[in-house]
C-alpha positions in Angstrom: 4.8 22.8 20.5 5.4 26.5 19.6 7.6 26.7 16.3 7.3 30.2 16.1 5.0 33.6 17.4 1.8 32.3 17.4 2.2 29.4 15.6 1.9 25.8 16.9 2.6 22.3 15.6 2.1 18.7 16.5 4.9 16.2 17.0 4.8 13.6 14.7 6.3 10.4 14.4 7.3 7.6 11.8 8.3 4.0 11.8 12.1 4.6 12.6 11.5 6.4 15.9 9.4 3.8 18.1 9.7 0.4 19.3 7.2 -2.4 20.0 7.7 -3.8 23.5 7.8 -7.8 24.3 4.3 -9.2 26.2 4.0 -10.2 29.4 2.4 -14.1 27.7 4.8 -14.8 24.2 2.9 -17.4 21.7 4.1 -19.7 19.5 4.3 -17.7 15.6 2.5 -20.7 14.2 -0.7 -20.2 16.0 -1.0 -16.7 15.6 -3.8 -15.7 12.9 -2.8 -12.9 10.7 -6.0 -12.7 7.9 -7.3 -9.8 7.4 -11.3 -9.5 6.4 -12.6 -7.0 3.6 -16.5 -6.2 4.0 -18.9 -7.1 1.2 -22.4 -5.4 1.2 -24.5 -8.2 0.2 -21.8 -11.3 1.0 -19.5 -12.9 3.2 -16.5 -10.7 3.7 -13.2 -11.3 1.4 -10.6 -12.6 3.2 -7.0 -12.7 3.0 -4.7 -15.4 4.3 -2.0 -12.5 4.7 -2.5 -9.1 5.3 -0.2 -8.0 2.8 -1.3 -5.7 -0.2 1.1 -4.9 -3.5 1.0 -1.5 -4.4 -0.8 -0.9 -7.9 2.8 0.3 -9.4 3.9 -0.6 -12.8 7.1 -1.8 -11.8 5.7 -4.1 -9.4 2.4 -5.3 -10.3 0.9 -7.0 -13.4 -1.0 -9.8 -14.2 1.7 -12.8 -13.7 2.7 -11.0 -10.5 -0.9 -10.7 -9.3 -1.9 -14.1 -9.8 1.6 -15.4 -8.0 0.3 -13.1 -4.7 -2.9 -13.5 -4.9 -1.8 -18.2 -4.9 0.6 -17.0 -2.0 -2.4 -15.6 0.0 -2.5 -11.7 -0.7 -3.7 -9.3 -2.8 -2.0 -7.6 -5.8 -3.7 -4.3 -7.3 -3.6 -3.5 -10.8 -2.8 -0.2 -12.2 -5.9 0.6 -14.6 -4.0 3.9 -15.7 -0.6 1.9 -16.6 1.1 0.1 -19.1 -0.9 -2.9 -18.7 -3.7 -1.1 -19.7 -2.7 0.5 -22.5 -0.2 -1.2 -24.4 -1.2 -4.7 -26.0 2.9 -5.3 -25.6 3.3 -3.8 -22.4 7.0 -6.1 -22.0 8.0 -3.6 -24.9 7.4 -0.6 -23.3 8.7 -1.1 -19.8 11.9 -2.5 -21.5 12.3 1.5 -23.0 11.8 2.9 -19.5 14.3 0.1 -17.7 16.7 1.0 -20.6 16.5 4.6 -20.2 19.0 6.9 -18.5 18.0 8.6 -15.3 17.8 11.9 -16.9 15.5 11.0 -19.1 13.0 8.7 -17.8 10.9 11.1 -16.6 10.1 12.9 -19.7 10.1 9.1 -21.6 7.4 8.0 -18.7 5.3 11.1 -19.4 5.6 10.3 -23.1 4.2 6.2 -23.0 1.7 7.1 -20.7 0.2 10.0 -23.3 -1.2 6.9 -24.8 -5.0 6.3 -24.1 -6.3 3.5 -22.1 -8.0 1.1 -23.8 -11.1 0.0 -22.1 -11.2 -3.6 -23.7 -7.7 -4.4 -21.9 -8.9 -3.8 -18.6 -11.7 -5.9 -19.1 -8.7 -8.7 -20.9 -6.3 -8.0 -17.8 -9.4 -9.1 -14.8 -10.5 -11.8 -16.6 -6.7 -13.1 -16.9 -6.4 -13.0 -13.1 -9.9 -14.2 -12.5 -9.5 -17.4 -14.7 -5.9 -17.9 -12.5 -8.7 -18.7 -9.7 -7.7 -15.7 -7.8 -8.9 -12.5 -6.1 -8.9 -9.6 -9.0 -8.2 -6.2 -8.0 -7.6 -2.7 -9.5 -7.5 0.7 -9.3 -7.6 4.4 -10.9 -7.7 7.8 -9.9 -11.5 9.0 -9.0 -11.9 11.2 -12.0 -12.2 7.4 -13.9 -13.5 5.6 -11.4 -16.9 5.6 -12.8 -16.3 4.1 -16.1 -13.2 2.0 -15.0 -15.2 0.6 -12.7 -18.3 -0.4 -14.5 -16.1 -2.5 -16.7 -13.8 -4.2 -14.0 -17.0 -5.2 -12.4 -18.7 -6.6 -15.4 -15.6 -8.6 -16.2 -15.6 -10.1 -12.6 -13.0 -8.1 -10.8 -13.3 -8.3 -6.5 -12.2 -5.1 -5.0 -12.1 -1.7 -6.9 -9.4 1.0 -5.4 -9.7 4.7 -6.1 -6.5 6.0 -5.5 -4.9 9.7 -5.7 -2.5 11.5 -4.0 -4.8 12.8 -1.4 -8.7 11.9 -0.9 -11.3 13.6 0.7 -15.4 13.5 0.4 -15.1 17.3 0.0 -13.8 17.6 -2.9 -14.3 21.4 -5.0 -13.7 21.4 -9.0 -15.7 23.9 -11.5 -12.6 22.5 -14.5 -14.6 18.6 -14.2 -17.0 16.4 -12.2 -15.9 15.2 -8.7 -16.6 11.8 -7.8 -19.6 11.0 -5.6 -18.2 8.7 -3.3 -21.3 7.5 -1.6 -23.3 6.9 -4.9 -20.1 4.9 -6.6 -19.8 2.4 -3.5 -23.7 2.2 -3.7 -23.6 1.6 -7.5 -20.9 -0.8 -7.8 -22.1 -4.2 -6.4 -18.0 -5.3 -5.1 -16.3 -3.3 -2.1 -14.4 0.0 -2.7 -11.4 1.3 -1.2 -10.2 4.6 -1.1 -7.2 6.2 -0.5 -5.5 7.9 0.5 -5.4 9.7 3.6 -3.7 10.6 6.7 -6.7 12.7 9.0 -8.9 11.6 11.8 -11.9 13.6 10.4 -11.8 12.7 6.9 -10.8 8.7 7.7 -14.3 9.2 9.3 -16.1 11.1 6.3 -14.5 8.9 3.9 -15.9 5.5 6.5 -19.5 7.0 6.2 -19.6 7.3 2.5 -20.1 3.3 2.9 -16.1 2.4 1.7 -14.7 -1.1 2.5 -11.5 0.0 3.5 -9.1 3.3 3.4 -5.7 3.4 2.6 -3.7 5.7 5.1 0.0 7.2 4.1 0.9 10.5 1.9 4.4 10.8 0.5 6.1 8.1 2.3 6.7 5.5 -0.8 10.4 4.4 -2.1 9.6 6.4 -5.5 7.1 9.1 -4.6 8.5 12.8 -4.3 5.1 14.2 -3.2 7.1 15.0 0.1 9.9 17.1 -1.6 7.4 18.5 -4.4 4.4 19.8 -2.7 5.4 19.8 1.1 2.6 17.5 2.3 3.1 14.2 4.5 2.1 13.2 8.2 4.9 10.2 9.2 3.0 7.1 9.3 3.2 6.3 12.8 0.8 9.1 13.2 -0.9 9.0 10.3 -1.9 5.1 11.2 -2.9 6.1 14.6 -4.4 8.8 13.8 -6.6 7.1 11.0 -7.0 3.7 13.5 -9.3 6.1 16.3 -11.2 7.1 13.5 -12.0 3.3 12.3 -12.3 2.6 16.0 -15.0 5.6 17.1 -16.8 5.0 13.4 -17.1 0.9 14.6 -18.2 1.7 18.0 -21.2 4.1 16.7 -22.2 2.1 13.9 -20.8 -1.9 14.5 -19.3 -1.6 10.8 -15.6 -2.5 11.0 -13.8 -1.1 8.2 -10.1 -2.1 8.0 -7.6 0.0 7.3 -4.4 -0.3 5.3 -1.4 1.7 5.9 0.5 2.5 2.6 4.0 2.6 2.0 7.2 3.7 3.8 7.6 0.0 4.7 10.4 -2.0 3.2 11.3 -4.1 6.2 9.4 -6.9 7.9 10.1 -4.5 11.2 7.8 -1.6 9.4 5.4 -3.7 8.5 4.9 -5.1 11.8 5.1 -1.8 13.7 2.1 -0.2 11.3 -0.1 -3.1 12.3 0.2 -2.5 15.7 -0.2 1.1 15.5 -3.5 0.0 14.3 -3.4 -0.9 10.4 -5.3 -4.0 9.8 -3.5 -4.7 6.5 -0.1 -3.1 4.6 0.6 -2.1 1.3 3.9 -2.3 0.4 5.5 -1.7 -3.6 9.6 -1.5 -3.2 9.7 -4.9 -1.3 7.7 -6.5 -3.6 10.1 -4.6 -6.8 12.7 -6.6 -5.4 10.8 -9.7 -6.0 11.6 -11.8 -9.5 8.0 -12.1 -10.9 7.9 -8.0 -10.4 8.0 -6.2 -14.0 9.9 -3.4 -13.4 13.2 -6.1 -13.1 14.0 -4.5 -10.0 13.3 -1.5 -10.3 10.2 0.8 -9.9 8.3 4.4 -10.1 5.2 5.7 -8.4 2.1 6.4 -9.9 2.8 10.2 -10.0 5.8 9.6 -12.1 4.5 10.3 -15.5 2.2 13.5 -14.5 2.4 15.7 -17.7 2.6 18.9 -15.7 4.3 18.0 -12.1 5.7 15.1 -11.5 5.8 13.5 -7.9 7.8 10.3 -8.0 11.1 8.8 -9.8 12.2 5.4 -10.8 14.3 4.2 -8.4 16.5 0.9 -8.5 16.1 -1.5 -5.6 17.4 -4.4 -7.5 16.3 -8.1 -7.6 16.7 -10.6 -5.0 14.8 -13.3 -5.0 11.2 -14.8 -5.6 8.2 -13.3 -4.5 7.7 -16.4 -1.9 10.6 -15.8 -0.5 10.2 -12.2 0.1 7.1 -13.2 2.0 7.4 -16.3 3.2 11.6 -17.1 2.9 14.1 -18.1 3.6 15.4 -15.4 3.9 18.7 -14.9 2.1 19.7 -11.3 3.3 20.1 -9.8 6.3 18.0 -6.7 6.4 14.5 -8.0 7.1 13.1 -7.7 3.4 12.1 -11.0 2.9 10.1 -13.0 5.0 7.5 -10.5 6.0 4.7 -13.1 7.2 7.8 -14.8 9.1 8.5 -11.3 10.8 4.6 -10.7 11.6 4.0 -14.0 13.3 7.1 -14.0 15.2 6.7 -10.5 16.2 3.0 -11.4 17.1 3.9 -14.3 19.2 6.5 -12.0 21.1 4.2 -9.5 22.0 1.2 -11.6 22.7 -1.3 -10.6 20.3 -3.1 -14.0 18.7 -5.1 -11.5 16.2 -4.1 -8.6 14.2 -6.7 -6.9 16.4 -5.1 -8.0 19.5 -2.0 -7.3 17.9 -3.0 -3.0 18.4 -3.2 -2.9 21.5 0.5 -3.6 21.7 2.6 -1.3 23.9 4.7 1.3 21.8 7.7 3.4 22.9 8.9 6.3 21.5 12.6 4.9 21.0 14.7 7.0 18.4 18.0 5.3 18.9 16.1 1.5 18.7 17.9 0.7 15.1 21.4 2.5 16.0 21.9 0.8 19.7 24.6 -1.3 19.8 25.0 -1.8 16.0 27.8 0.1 15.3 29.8 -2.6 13.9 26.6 -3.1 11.6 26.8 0.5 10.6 30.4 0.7 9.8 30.3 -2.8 7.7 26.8 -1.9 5.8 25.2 -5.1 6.6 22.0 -6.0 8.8 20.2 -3.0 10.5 23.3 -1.0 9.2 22.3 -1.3 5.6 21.5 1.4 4.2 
């Protein structure tokens, strides 16, 4: 569309203003099969029983919460660049930020996490979740993925996640080194996945530098202001669509399936389902999980951002506590606004549509329906409860 003399732009479109329409065949939930598969160079894939991810925060994920996920069937990642790496006590510190007022959390956040990390805790934190029996895995920011990732992998670590706020191949520095993406996945003997991104052409670029999965979503997380500070974002209906006809053209010419995982903007089991059929193969989600009781952040949470010393892009927001982390994913579900029971909402929503697999599960019919979550629920809107709740 024009926006101005010119000037076009794309229409763009996120989880609120589309709909997932019923099947033609409906299946019973309980037969549906929802894993979700992570490529291994040399070995049989990784596979999770859910394909739910928790978002390497410090208010969501540690090493108790990651080994309750990780026994549920999903995969927590752990912040290498956060309190649990580099604070012996890190209960101590996350008890300051909790404590602190709003107007001052930022500068306390940027304060704690002055401190360096210390390499033999990241090495202490993996083999704690690995000798829980569970998958073990972590991330950092590519300017430390090198030497973070030598050690995770030595102490026996799974998956290794290089995260930043945007990630491309191409990336131009002269101030330090930029991270060979190809040569790290070649180096490091477990699967790598990057994120994130939101582009057709890069998902592609970032596929051939041999990644086992990309992460897909700028600025659309509970706590992250990257929207508000620096302008960037695609919604992530687009984003995921976008990113899944990448995966899809990168499969057909090479018959390496590389899933993707949409990341954040998803607090609802309704979200969740729609990114999967917009073509996600697996979700990572952080303020559902905050609301959780294992979660450290007691209900509350900030994104990864947060403590930047020069420009911050994310806050600590409160989503409060309310109820375990099995209910959250598997129920009962105790409230009425489709945050708990997220595998319930998946198979259910699977079953209605048709779709036995995830993969069969994206090629489900989508509408573009902005009014679908107002229609009819004005008494739900009025009363703040339900798909009124805001």
């Amino acid at each position: 569309m024009w926006i101005g003399r010119n000037r076009k732009a794309r229409v763009t479109y996120g989880f609120d203003e589309i709909a997932l329409v019923p099947g033609e065949v409906t299946i019973n939930p309980n037969e549906v099969d929802i894993s979700c598969l992570i490529p291994r160079r040399d070995a049989e894939p990784l596979k999770l029983a859910i394909p739910i991810l928790a978002s390497a925060m410090d208010g969501v994920v540690d090493v108790g919460f990651a080994i309750a996920m990780g026994k549920l069937g999903g995969l927590a990642v752990l912040n290498l660049e956060g309190v649990q790496t580099r604070y012996k006590d890190p209960q101590e510190v996350l008890g300051k930020v909790l404590q602190a007022d709003k107007d001052q959390v930022t500068a306390l956040l940027q304060k704690i996490y002055q401190e360096p990390v210390q390499e033999d805790l990241i090495a202490a934190r993996v083999r704690e979740i690995k000798d829980a029996g569970v998958l073990a895995a972590v991330s950092s920011i590519p300017q430390k993925a090198e030497a973070f990732g030598r050690i995770a992998q030595e102490a026996g670590a799974d998956l290794f996640v290089v995260q930043s706020t945007v990630s491309t191949v191409r990336h131009i520095s002269s101030e330090y080194k930029s991270l060979d993406l190809a040569a790290f996945c070649r180096e490091l003997n477990i699967p790598v996945i990057i994120g994130n991104t939101v582009g057709y052409n890069v998902t592609l670029e970032l596929m051939e530098c041999g990644v086992a999965g990309v992460l897909v979503g700028v600025g659309p997380g509970a706590a992250c202001t990257s929207r508000g500070v620096l302008g960037l974002g695609v919604p992530q209906v687009t984003a995921t669509v976008d990113c899944a006809a990448a995966r899809d053209a990168y499969f057909k010419r090479t018959s390496r399936y590389v899933p993707l995982i949409t990341d954040g903007g998803m607090n609802k089991g309704g979200d969740v389902c729609k990114a999967l059929a917009c073509g996600a193969d697996a979700v990572m989600v952080g303020s559902a999980f905050a609301k959780a009781r294992e979660a450290p952040g007691k209900g509350n949470h900030w994104g990864m951002a947060t403590p930047h010393a020069n420009l911050p892009r994310g806050t600590r927001i409160k989503v409060g506590t309310t109820g375990s982390l099995k209910q959250i994913l598997f129920g009962p579900a105790e409230v009425d606004d489709g945050s708990q029971n997220l595998v319930g909402a998946i198979t259910t929503c699977m079953g209605n549509v048709g779709a036995m697999s995830i993969r069969d599960f994206q090629e489900t019919e989508i509408i573009i329906a902005p009014s679908i979550k107002t229609e009819g629920k004005l008494f739900q809107t009025v009363q703040n409860v339900g798909m009124g709740t805001r």
